[in-house]
C-alpha positions as CSV (number, residue, x, y, z in Angstrom):
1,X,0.0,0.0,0.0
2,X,2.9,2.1,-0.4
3,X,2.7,4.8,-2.6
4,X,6.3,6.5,-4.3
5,X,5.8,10.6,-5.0
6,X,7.7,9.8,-8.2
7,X,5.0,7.7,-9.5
8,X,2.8,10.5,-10.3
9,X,5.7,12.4,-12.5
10,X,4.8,10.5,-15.7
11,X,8.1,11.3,-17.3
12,X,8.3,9.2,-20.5
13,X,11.2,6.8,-20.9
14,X,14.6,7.8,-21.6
15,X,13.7,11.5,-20.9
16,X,15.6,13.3,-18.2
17,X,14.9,16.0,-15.8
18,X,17.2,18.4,-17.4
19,X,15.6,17.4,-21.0
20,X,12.5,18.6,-19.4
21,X,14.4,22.0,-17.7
22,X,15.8,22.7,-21.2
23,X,12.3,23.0,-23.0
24,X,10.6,26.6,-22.6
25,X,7.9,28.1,-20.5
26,X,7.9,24.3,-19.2
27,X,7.1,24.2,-15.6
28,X,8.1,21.3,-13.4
29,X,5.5,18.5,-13.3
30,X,5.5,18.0,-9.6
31,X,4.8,21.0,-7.5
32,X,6.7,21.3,-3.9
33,X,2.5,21.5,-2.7
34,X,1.9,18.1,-4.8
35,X,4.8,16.5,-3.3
36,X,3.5,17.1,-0.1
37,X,0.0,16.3,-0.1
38,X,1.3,12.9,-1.8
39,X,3.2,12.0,1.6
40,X,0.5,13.0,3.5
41,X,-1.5,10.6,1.5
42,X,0.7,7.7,1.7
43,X,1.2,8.6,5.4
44,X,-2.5,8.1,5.8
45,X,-2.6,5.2,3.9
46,X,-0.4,3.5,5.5
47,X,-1.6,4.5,9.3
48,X,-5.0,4.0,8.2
49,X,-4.8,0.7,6.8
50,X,-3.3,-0.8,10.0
51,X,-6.3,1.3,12.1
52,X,-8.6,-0.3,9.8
53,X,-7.6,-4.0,9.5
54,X,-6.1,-4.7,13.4
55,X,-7.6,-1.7,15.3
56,X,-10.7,0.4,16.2
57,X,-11.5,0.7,12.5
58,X,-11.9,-3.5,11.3
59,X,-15.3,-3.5,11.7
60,X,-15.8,-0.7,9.5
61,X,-13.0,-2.5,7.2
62,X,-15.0,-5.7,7.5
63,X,-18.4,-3.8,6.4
64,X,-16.9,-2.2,3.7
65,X,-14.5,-5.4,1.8
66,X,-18.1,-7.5,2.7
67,X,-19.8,-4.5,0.3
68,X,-17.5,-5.3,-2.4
69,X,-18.0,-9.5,-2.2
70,X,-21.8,-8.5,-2.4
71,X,-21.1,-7.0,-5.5
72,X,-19.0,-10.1,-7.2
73,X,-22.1,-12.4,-5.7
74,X,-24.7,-10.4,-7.1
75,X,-23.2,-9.7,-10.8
76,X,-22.2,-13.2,-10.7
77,X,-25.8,-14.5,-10.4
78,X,-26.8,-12.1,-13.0
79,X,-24.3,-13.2,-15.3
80,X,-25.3,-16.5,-14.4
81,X,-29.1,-15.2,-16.3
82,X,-27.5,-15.3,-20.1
83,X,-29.0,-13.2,-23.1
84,X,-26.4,-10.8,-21.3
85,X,-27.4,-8.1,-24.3
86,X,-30.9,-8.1,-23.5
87,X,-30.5,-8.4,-19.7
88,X,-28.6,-5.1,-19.4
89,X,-30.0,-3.1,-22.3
90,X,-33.3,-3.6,-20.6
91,X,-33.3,-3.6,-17.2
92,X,-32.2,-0.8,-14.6
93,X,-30.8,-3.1,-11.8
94,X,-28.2,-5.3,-13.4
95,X,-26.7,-1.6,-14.7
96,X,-27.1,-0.8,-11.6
97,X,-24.9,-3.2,-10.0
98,X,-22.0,-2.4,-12.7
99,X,-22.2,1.5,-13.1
100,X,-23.2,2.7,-9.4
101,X,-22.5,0.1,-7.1
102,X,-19.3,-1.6,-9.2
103,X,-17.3,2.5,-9.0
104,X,-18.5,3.5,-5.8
105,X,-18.3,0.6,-3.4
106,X,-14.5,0.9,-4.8
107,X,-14.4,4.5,-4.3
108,X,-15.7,3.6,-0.5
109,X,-13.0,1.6,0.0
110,X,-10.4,4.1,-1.1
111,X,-12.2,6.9,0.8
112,X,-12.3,5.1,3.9
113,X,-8.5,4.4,3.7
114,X,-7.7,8.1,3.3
115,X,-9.8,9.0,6.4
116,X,-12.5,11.0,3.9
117,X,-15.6,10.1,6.2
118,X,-17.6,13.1,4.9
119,X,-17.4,11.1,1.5
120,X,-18.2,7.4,2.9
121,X,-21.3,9.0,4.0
122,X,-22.2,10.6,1.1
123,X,-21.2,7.1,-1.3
124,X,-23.6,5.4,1.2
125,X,-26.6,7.4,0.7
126,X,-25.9,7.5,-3.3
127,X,-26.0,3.8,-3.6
128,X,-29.3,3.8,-1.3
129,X,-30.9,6.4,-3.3
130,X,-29.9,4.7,-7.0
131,X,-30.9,1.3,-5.5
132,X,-34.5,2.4,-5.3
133,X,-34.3,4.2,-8.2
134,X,-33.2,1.6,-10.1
135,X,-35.3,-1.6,-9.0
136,X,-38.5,1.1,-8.8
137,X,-37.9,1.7,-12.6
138,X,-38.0,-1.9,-13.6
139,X,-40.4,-2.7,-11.2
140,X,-43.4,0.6,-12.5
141,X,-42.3,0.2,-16.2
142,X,-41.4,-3.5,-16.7
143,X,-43.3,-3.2,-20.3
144,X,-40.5,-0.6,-21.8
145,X,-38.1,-1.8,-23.8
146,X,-35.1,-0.6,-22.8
147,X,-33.5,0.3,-19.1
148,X,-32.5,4.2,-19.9
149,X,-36.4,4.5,-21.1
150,X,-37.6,3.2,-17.9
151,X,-35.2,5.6,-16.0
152,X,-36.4,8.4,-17.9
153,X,-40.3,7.6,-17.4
154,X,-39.2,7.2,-13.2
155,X,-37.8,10.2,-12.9
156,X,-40.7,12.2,-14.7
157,X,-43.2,10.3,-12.7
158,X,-41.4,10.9,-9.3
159,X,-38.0,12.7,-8.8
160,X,-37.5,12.8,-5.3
161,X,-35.1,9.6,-4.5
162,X,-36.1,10.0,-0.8
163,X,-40.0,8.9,-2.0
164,X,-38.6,6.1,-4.3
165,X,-36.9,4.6,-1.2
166,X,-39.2,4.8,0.9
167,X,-41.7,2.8,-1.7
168,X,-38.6,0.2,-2.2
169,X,-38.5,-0.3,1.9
170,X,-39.6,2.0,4.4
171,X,-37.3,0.8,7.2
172,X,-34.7,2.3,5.3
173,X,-36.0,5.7,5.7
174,X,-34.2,6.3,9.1
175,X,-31.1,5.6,7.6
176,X,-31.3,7.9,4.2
177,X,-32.3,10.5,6.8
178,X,-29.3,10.1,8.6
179,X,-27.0,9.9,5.8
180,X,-29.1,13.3,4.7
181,X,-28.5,15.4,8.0
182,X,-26.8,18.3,7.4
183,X,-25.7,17.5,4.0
184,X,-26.5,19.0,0.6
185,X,-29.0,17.3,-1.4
186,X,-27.7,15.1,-4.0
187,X,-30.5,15.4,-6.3
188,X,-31.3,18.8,-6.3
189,X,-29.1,22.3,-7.2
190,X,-27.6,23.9,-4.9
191,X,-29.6,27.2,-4.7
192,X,-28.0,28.8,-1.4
193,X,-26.6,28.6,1.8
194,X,-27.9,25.8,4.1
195,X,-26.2,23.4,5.9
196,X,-22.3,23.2,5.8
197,X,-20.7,21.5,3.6
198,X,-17.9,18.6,4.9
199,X,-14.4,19.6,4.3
200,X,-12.8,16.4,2.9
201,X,-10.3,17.9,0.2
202,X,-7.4,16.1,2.3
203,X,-6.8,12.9,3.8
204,X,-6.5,12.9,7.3
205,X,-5.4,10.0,10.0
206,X,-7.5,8.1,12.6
207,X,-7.4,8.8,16.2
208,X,-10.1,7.5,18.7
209,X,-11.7,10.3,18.1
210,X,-13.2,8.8,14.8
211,X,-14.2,5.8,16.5
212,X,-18.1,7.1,17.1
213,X,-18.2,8.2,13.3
214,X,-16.2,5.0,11.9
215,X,-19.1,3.2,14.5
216,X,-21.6,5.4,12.5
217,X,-20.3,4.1,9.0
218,X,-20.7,0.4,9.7
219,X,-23.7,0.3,10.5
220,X,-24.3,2.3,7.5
221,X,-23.0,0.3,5.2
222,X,-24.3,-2.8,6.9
223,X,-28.0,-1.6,6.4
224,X,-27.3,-0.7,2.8
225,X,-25.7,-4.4,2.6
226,X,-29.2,-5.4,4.0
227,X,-31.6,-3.2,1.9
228,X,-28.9,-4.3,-1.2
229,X,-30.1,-8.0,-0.2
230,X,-33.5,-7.9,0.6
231,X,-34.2,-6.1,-2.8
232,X,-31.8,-8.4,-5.5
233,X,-34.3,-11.4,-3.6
234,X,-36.9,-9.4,-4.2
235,X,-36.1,-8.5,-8.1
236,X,-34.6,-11.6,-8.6
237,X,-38.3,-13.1,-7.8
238,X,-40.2,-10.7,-9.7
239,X,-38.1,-12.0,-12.9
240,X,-38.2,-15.4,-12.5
241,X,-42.0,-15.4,-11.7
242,X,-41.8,-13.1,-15.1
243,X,-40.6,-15.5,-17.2
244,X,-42.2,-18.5,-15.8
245,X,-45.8,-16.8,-16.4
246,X,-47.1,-19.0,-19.4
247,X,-47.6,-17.3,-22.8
248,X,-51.4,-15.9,-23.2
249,X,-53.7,-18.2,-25.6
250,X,-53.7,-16.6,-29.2
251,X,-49.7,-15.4,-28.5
């Protein structure tokens, strides 16, 4: 997990520094500033990843790595469907799984390791949010052809996320609230000056003063593994019962 400033210098190969110095108006690649907010990133990183996998911070560690197995189970079984084209061209959930959950579970992950709470927080209530979304559009306009169309009809019909979840499970609701206190709204502009707004530009190292917040993010993510559960069973069922429905007489 050890990260090297030089790295991020992309010099091409065979080219020297003073090749570079020698061309004009050509400044260096690597700030002094970027130099040191990469070794207070691998600093974190470092410190961080032994917090997270042998101290205060494994169970958060544990949520979050059991996140991204969820997501290899659950594409795995969708795979498992065939007709792949069709499957993903027309239904919101499995493009789901691969453009919202696939990026941001990662991004979690990373986020988590560089002590960027503020955006763990916000990742978890975006994959709530696009969860309902998601399984609400296939499940209001299973007759349209394609996923994006379905999407497009949803969001006409009902663009507040916070309704959609609710409708998708209502025990949820406490949590999105949660996640939503004091934060901007997600799916709406900002148009002026509520609540404040997390400062998470830079990485930062635990102390036990995370703990309550790291506390705050498992169970966070634990729910969403939940509510990610309960509703693949419950789209899983709907499909299956879908195409097990005998054709009409006259078909």
């Amino acid at each position: 997990m050890v990260l090297q400033w030089e790295h991020f210098a992309y010099l091409p190969a065979g080219v020297t520094v003073n090749g570079w110095r020698s061309l004009p108006v050509q400044g260096p690649l690597v700030s002094p500033v970027d130099v040191d907010v990469l070794r207070q990133v691998n600093m974190s990183l470092t410190r961080n990843l032994d917090f997270c996998q042998s101290g205060e911070g494994s169970n958060a560690w544990s949520e979050v790595l059991g996140l991204r197995e969820d997501f290899k189970s659950h594409l795995a079984w969708v795979m498992g469907l065939g007709h792949l084209s069709e499957t993903f061209s027309r239904h919101a959930v499995p493009n789901y799984l691969v453009r919202v959950l696939h990026p941001l579970s990662q991004s979690l992950r990373v986020n988590l390791l560089l002590g960027m709470l503020p955006d763990c927080f916000l990742e978890v209530r975006a994959l709530t949010e696009q969860l309902a979304r998601a399984f609400q559009a296939d499940l209001k306009f299973s007759k349209e052809a394609s996923f994006t169309s379905k999407l497009s009809r949803l969001d006409v019909r009902e663009p507040s996320l916070y309704k959609l979840t609710g409708e998708t499970d209502t025990s949820v609701l406490p949590l999105l609230s949660e996640l939503g206190h004091g934060w901007v709204r997600m799916d709406q502009p900002l148009t002026g000056m509520g609540a404040s707004l997390p400062v998470s530009a830079a990485s930062g190292t635990y102390t036990s003063r995370d703990v309550p917040e790291l506390l705050r993010l498992t169970s966070a993510v634990k729910r969403f593994r939940e509510l990610l559960s309960k509703t693949m069973s419950q789209w899983s069922s709907r499909l299956e019962k879908k195409d097990s429905t005998p054709p009409s007489k006259g078909s």
